[in-house]
MIDOSE-1310 file (N, C-alpha, C; in nm, 2 decimals, decimal comma, always signed):
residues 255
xxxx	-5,15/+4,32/-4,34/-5,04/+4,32/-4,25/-4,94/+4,21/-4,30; -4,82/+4,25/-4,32/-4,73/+4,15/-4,35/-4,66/+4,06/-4,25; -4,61/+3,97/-4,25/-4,58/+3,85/-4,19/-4,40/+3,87/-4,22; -4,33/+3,79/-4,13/-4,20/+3,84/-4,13/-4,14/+3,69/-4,07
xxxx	-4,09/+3,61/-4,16/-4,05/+3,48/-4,09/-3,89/+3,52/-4,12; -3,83/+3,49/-3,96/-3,68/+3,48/-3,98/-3,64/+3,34/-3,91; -3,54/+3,30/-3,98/-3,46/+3,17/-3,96/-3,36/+3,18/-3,82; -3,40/+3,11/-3,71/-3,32/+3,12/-3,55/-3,21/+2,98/-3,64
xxxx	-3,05/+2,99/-3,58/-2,98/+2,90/-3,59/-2,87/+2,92/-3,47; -2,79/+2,79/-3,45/-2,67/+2,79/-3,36/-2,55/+2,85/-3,40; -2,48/+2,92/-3,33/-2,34/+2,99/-3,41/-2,27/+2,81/-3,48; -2,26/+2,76/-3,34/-2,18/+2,63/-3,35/-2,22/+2,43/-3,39
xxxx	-2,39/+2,48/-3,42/-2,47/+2,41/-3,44/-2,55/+2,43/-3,56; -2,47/+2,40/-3,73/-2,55/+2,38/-3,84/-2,67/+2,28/-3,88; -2,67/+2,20/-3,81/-2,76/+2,11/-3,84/-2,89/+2,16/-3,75; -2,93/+2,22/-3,69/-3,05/+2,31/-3,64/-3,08/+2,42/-3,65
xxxx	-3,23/+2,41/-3,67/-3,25/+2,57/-3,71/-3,41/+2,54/-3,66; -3,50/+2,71/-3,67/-3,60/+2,68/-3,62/-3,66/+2,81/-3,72; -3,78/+2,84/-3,75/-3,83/+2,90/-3,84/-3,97/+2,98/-3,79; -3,97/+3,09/-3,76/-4,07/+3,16/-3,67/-4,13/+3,30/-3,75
xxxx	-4,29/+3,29/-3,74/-4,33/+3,42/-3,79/-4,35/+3,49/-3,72; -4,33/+3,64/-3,76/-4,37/+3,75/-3,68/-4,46/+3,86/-3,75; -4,53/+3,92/-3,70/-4,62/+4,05/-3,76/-4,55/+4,18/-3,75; -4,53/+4,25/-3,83/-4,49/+4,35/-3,84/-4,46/+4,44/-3,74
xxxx	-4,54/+4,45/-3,62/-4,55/+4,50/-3,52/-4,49/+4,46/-3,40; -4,45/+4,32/-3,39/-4,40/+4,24/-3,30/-4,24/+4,35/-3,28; -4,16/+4,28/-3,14/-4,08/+4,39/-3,08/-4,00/+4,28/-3,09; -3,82/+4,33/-3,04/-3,78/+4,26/-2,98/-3,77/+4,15/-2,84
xxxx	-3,85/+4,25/-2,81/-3,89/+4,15/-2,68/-3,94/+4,02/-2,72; -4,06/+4,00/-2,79/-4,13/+3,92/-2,87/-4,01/+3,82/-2,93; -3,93/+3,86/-2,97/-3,83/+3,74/-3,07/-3,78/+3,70/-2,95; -3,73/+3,78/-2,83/-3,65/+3,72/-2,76/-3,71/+3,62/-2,66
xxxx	-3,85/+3,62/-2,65/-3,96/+3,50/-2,58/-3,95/+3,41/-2,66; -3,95/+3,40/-2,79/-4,00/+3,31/-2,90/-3,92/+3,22/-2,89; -3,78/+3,31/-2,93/-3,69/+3,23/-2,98/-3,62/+3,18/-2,89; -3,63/+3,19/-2,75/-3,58/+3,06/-2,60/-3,63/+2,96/-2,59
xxxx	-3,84/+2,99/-2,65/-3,92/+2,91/-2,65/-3,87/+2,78/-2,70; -3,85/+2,85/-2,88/-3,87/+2,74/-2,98/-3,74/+2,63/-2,96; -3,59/+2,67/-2,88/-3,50/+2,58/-2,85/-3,50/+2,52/-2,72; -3,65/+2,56/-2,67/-3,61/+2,51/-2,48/-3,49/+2,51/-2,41
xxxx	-3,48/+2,70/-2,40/-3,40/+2,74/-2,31/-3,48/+2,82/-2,21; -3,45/+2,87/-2,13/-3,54/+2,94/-2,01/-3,47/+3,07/-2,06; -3,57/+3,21/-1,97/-3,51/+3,33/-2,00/-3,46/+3,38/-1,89; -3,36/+3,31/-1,80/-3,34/+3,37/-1,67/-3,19/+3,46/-1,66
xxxx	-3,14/+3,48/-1,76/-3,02/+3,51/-1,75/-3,01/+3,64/-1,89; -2,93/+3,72/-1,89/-2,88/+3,82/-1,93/-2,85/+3,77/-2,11; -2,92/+3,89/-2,20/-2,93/+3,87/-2,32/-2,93/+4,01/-2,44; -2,84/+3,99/-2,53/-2,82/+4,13/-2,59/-2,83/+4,13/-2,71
xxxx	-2,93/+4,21/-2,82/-2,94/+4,18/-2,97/-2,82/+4,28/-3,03; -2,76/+4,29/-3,15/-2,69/+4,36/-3,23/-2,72/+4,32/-3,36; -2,69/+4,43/-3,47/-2,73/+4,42/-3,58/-2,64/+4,34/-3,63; -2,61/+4,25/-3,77/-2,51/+4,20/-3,82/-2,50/+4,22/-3,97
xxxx	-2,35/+4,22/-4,05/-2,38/+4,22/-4,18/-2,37/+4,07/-4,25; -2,34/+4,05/-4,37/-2,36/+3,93/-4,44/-2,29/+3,83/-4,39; -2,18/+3,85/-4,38/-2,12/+3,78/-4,30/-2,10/+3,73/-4,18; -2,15/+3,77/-4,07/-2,22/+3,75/-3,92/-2,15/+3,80/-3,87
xxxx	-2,09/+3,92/-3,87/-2,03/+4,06/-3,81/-2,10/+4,11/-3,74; -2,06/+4,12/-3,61/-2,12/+4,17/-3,50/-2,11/+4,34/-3,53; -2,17/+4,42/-3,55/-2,23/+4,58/-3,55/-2,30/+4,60/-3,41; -2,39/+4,72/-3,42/-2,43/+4,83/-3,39/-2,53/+4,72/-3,24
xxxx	-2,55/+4,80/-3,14/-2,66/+4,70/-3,04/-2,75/+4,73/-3,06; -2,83/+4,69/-3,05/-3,03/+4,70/-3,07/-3,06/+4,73/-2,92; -3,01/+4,68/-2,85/-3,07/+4,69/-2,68/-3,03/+4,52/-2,63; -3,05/+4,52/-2,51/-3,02/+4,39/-2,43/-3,14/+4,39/-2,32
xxxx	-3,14/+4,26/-2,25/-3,28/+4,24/-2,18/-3,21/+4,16/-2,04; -3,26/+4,15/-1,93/-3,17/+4,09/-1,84/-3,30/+4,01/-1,74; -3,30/+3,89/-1,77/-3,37/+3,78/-1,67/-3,54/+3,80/-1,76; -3,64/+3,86/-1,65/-3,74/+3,86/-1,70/-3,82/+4,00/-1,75
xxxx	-3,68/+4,12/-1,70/-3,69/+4,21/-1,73/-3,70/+4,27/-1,90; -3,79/+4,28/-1,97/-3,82/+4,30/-2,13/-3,87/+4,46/-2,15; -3,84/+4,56/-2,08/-3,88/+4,64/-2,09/-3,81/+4,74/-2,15; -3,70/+4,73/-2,18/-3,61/+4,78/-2,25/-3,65/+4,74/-2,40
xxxx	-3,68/+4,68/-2,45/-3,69/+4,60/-2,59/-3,84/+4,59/-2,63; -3,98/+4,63/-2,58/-4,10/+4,60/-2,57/-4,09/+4,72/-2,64; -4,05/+4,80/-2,66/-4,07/+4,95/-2,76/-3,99/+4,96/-2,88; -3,92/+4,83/-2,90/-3,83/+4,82/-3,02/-3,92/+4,75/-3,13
xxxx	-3,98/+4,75/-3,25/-3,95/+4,68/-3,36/-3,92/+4,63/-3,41; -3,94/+4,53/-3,44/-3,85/+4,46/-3,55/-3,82/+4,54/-3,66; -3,92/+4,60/-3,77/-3,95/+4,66/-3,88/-3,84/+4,77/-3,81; -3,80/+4,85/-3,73/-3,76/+4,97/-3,72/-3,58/+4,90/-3,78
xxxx	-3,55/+4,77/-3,78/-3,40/+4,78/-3,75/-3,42/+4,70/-3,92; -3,47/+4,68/-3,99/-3,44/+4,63/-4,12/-3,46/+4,70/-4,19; -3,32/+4,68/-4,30/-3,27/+4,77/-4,42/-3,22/+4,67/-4,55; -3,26/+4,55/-4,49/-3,24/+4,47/-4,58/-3,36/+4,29/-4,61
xxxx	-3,38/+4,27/-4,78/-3,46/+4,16/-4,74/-3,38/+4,04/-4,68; -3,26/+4,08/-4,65/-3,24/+3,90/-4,57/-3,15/+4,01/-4,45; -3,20/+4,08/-4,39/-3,16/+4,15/-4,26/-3,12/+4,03/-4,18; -2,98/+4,05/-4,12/-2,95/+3,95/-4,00/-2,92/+4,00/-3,84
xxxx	-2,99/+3,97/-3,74/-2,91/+4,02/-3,62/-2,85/+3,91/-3,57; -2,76/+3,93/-3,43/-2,71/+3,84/-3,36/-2,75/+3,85/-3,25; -2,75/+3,75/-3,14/-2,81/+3,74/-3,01/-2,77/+3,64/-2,93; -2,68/+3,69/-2,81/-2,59/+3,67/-2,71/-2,69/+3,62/-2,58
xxxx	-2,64/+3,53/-2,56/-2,72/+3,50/-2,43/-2,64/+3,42/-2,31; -2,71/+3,43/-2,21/-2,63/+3,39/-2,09/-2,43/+3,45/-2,09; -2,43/+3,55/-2,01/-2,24/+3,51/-2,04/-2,22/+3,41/-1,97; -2,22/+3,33/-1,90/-2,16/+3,24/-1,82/-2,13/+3,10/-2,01
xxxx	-2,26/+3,07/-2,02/-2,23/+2,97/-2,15/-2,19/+3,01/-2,23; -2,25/+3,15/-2,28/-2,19/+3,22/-2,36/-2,26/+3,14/-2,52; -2,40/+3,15/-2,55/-2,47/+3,09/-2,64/-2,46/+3,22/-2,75; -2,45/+3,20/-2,89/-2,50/+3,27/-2,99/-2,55/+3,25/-3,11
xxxx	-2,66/+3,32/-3,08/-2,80/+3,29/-3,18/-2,80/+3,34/-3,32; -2,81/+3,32/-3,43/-2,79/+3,37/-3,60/-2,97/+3,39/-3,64; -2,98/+3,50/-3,63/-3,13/+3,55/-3,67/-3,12/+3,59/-3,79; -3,21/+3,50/-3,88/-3,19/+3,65/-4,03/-3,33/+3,61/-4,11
xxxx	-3,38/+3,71/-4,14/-3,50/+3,73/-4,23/-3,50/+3,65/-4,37; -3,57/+3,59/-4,38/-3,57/+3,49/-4,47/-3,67/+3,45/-4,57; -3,76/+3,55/-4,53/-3,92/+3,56/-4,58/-4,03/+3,68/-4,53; -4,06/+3,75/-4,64/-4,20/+3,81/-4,59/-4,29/+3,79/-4,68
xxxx	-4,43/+3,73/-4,59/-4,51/+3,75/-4,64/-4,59/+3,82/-4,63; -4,70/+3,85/-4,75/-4,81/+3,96/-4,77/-4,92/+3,96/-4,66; -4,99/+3,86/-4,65/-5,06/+3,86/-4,56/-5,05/+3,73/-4,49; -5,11/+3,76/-4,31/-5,11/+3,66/-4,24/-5,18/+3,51/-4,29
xxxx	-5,18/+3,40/-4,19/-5,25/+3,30/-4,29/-5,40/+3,32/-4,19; -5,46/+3,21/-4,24/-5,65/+3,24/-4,18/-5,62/+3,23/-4,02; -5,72/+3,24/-3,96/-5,70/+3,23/-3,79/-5,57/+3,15/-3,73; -5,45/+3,23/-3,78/-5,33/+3,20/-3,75/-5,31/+3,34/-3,62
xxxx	-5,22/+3,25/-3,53/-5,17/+3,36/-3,40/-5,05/+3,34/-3,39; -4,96/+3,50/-3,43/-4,86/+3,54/-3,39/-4,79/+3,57/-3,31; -4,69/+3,57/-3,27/-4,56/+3,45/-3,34/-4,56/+3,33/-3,33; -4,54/+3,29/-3,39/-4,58/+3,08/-3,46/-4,41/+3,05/-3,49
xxxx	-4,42/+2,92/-3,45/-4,31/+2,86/-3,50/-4,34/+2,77/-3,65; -4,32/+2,79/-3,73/-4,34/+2,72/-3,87/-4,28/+2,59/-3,92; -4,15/+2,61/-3,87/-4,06/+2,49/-3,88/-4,00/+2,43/-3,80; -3,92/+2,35/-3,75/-3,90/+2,28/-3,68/-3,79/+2,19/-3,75
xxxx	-3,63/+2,22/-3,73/-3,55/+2,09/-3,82/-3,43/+2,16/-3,66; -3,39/+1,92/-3,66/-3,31/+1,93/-3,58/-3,30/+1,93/-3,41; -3,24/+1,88/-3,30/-3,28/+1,88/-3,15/-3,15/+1,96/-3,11; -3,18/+2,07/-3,07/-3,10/+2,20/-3,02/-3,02/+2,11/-2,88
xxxx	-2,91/+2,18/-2,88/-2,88/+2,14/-2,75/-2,91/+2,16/-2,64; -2,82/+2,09/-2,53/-2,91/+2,11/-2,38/-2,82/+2,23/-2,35; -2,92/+2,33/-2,26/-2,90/+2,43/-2,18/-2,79/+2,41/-2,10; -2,79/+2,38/-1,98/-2,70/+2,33/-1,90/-2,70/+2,20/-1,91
xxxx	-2,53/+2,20/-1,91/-2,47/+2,06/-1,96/-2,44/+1,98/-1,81; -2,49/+1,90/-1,76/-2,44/+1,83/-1,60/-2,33/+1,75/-1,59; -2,31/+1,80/-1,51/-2,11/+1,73/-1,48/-2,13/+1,62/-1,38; -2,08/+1,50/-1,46/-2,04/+1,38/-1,41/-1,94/+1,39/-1,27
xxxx	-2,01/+1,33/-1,12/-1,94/+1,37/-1,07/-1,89/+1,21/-1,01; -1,73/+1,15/-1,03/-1,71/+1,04/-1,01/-1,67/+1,01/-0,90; -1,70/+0,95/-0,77/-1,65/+0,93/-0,59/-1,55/+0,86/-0,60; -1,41/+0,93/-0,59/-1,25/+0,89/-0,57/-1,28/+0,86/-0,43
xxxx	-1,25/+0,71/-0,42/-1,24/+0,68/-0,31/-1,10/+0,67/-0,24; -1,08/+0,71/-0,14/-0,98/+0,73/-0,03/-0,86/+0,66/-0,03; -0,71/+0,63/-0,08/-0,66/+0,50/-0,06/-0,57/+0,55/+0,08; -0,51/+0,43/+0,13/-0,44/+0,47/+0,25/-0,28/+0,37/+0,21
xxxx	-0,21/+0,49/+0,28/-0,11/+0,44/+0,27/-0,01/+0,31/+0,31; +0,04/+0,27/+0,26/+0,10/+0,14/+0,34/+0,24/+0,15/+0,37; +0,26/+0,03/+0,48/+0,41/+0,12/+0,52/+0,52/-0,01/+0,51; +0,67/-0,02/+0,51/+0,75/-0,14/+0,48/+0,67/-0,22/+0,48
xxxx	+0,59/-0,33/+0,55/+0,60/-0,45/+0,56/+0,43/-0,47/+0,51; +0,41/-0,38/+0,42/+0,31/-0,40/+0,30/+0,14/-0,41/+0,37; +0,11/-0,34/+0,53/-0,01/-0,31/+0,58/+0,00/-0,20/+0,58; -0,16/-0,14/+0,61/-0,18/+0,00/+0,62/-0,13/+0,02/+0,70
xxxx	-0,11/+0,18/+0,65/-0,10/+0,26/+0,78/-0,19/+0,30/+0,90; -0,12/+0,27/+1,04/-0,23/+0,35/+1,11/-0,29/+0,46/+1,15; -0,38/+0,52/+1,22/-0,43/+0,62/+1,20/-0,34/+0,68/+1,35; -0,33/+0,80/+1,31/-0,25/+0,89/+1,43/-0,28/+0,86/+1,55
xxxx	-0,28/+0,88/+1,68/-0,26/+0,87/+1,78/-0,31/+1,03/+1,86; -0,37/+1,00/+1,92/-0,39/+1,16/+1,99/-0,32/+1,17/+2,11; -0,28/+1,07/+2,20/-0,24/+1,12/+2,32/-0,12/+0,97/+2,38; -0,03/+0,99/+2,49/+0,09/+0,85/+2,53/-0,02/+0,76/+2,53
xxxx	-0,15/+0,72/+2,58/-0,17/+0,59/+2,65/-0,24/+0,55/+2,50; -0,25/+0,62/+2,40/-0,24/+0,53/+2,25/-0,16/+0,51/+2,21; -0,03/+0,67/+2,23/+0,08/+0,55/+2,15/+0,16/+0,44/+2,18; +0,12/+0,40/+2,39/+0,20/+0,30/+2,40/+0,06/+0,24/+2,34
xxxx	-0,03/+0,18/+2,32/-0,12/+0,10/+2,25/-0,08/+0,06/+2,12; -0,04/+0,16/+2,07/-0,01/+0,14/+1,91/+0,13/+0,09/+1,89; +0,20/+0,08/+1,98/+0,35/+0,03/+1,97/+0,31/-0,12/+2,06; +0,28/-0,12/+2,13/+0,22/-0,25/+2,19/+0,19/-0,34/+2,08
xxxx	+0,11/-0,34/+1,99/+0,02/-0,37/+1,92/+0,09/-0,42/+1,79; +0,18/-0,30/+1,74/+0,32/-0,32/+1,67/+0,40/-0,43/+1,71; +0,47/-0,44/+1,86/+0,55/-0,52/+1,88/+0,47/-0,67/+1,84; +0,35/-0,69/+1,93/+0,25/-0,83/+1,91/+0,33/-0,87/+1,74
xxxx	+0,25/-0,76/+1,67/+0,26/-0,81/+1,54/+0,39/-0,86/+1,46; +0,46/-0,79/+1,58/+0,64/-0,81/+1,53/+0,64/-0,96/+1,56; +0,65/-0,97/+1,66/+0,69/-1,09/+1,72/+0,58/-1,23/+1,70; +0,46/-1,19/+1,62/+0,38/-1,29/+1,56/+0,48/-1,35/+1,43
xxxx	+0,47/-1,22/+1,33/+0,57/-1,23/+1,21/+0,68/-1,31/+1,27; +0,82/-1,30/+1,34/+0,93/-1,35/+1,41/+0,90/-1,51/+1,44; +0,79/-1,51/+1,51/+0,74/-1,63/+1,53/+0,70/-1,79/+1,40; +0,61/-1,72/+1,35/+0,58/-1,75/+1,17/+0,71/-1,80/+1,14
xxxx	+0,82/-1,66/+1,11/+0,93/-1,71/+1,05/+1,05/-1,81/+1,09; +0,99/-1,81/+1,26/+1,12/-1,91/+1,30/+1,06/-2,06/+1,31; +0,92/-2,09/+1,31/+0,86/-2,20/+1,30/+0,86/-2,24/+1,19; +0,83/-2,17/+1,11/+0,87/-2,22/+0,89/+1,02/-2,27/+0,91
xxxx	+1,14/-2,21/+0,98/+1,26/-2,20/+0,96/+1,25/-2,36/+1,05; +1,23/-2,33/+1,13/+1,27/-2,47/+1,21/+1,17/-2,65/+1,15; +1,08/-2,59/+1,08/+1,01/-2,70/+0,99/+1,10/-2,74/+0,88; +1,18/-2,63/+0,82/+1,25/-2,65/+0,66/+1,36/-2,73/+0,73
xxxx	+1,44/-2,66/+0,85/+1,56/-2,78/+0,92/+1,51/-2,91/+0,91; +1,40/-2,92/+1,00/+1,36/-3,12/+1,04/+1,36/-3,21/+0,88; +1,28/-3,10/+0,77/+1,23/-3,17/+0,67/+1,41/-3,22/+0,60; +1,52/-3,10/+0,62/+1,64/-3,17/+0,57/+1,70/-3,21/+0,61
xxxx	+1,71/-3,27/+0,78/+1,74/-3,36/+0,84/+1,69/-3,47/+0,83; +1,55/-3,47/+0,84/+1,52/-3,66/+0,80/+1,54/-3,67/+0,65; +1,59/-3,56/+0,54/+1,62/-3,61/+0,44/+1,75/-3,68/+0,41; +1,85/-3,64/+0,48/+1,98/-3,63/+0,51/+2,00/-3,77/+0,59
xxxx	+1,89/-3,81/+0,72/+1,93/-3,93/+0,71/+1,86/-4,06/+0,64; +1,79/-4,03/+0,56/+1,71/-4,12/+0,46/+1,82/-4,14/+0,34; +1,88/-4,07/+0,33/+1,99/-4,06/+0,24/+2,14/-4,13/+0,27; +2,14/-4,08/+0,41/+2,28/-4,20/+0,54/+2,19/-4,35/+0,54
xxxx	+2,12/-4,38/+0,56/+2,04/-4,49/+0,55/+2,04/-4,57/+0,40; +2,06/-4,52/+0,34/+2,01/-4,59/+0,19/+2,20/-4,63/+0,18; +2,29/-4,54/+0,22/+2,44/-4,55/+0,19/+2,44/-4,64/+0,25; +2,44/-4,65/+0,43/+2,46/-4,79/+0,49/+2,40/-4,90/+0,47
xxxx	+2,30/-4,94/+0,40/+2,23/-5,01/+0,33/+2,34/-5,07/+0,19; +2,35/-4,97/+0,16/+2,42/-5,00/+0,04/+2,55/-5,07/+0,04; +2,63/-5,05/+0,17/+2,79/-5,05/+0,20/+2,79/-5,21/+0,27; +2,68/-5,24/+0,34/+2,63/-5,38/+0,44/+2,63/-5,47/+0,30
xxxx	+2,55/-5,43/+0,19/+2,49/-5,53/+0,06/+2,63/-5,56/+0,02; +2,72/-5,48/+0,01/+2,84/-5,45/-0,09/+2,97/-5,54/-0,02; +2,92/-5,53/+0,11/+3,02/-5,63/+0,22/+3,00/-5,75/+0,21; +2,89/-5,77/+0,24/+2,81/-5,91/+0,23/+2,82/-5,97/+0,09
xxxx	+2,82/-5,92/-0,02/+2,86/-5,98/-0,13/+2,99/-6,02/-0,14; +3,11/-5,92/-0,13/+3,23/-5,96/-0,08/+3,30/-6,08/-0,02; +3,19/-6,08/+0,10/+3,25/-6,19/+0,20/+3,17/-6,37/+0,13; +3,08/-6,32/+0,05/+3,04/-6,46/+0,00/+3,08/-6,44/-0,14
xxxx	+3,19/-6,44/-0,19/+3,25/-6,43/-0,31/+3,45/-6,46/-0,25; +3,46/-6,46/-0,10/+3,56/-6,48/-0,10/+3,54/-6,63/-0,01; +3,45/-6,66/+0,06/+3,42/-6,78/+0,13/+3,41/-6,89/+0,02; +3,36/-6,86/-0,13/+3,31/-6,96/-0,21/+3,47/-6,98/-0,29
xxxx	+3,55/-6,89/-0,31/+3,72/-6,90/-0,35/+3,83/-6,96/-0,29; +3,72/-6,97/-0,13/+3,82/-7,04/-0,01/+3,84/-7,12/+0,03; +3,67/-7,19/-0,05/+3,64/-7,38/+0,02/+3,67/-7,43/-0,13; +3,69/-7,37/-0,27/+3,73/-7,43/-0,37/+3,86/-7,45/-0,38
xxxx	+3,97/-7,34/-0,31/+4,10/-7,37/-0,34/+4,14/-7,49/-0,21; +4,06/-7,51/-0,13/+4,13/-7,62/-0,02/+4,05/-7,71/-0,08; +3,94/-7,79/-0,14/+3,95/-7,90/-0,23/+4,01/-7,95/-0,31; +4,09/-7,86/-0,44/+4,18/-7,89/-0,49/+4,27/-7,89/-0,42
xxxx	+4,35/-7,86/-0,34/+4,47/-7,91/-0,27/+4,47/-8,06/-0,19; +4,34/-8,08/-0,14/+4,32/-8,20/-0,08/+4,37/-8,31/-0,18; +4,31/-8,31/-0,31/+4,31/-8,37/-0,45/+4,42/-8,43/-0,47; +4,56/-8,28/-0,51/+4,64/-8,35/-0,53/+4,71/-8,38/-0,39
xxxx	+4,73/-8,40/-0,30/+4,81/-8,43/-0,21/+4,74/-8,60/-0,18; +4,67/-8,60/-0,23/+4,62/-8,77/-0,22/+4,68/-8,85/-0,36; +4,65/-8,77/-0,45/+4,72/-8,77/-0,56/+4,86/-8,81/-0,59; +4,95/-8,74/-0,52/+5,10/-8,75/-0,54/+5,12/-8,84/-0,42
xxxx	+5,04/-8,83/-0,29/+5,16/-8,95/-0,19/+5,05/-9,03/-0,19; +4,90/-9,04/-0,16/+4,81/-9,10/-0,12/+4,80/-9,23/-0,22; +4,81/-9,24/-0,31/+4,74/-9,34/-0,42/+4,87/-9,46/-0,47; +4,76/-9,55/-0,52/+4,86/-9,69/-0,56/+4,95/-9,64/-0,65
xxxx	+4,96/-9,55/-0,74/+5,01/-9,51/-0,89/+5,16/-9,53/-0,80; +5,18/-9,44/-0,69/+5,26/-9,41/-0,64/+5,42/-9,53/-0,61; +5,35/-9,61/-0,56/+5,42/-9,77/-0,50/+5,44/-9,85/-0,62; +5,36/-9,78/-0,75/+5,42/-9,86/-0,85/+5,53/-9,84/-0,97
xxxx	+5,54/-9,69/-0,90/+5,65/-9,64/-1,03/+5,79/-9,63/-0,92; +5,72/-9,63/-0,81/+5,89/-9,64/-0,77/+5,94/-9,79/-0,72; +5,81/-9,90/-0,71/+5,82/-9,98/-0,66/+5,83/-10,05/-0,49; +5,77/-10,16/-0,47/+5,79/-10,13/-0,29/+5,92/-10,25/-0,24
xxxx	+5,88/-10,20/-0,15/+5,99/-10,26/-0,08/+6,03/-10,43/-0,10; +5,99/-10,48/-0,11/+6,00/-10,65/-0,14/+6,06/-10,65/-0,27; +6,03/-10,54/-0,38/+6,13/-10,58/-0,53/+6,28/-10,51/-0,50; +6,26/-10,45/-0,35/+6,40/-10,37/-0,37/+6,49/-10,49/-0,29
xxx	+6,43/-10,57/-0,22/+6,49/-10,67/-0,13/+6,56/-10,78/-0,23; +6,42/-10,80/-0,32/+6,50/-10,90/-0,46/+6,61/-10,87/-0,49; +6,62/-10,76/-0,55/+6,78/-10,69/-0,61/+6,91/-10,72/-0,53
């Protein structure tokens, strides 16, 4: 009995392949167990063989299988659909993913090997991809809106005795803010008021020093110029010099 190994590959996946024997007898059903096997895919979904030429031209259908149902394909051969030694089919699986499989004969041998049981996977190159791919699912969390004066917004109101609540509530906060701003306002006044007179303070300070120098710069001008006057007025009438250059009265009697 001859042995029939064909090479399973990825349409979109060269770097894996998988290498499986079959007995002459084996069906399509058979390849289509095997070969979900050998990539760890399940057979729950809808699957269809076609013949292909050299180039991986999709031709003629062989039959298709749907879930677990293989009864369509359990009376097919393999041997019935090859006409060639490197025969290739193709094999569609799942439409949703839309997977396609590259089958092609790649070897027969003469006889089986010793207490070997068919279908065997032989080779093994490469980690097939995952089946279903899982979608990252990332929690957007909620933002809320804010309104002028840079708080959230509040949440609606269902009926008047909330929304006077909620305007209530608004004014407070109005008039907290108002409050804030007129107490900062009336702190910045005081701080430039006592700066303002720390500043009148240092001038009158200044204007008192500048007087007071003044008046002892004119006091000390005032007791110097009345000593020299004292001086000469003793000077010119006061002194002997005087009675001798004009002479006194007893030399004027002589004459």
């Amino acid at each position: 009995m001859s042995i029939l190994r064909f090479r399973v590959t990825f349409e979109d996946y060269d770097d894996v392949h998988r290498d499986i024997d079959f007995e002459a007898t084996h069906t399509f059903a058979d390849l289509f167990t095997e070969l979900l096997a050998a990539v760890g895919f399940d057979n729950k979904h809808h699957g269809e063989f076609f013949l292909a030429d050299h180039n991986w031209r999709k031709g003629k259908s062989i039959g298709s299988v749907s879930g677990k149902n293989l009864s369509a394909l359990k009376k097919v051969e393999l041997v019935d659909h090859i006409d060639d030694p490197h025969q290739k089919f193709l094999f569609e699986y799942d439409e949703t993913a839309k997977w396609s499989f590259q089958v092609e004969l790649i070897r027969i041998i003469a006889s089986p090997e010793y207490r070997a049981t068919y279908p065997k996977i032989s080779v093994t190159f490469g980690l097939p991809p995952v089946q279903y791919k899982e979608e990252l699912i990332i929690p957007v969390r909620e933002e809320k809106e804010e309104d002028g004066r840079g708080r959230r917004s509040k949440k609606p109101v269902d009926n008047e005795e909330d929304l006077l609540l909620a305007m209530l509530g608004s004014m407070k906060l109005d008039d907290d803010d108002d409050s804030e701003t007129a107490a900062a306002e009336d702190e910045e006044a005081v701080n430039i008021e006592e700066a303002d007179l720390e500043e009148e303070d240092l001038e009158t300070d200044s204007e008192i020093s500048k007087l007071a120098e003044e008046f002892n710069n004119t006091t000390e001008i005032d007791e110097s110029s009345s000593s020299d006057y004292g001086n000469d007025d003793e000077d010119e009438f006061g002194s002997d010099d005087y009675d001798e250059d004009y002479g006194g009265s007893s030399g004027y009697d002589e004459d």
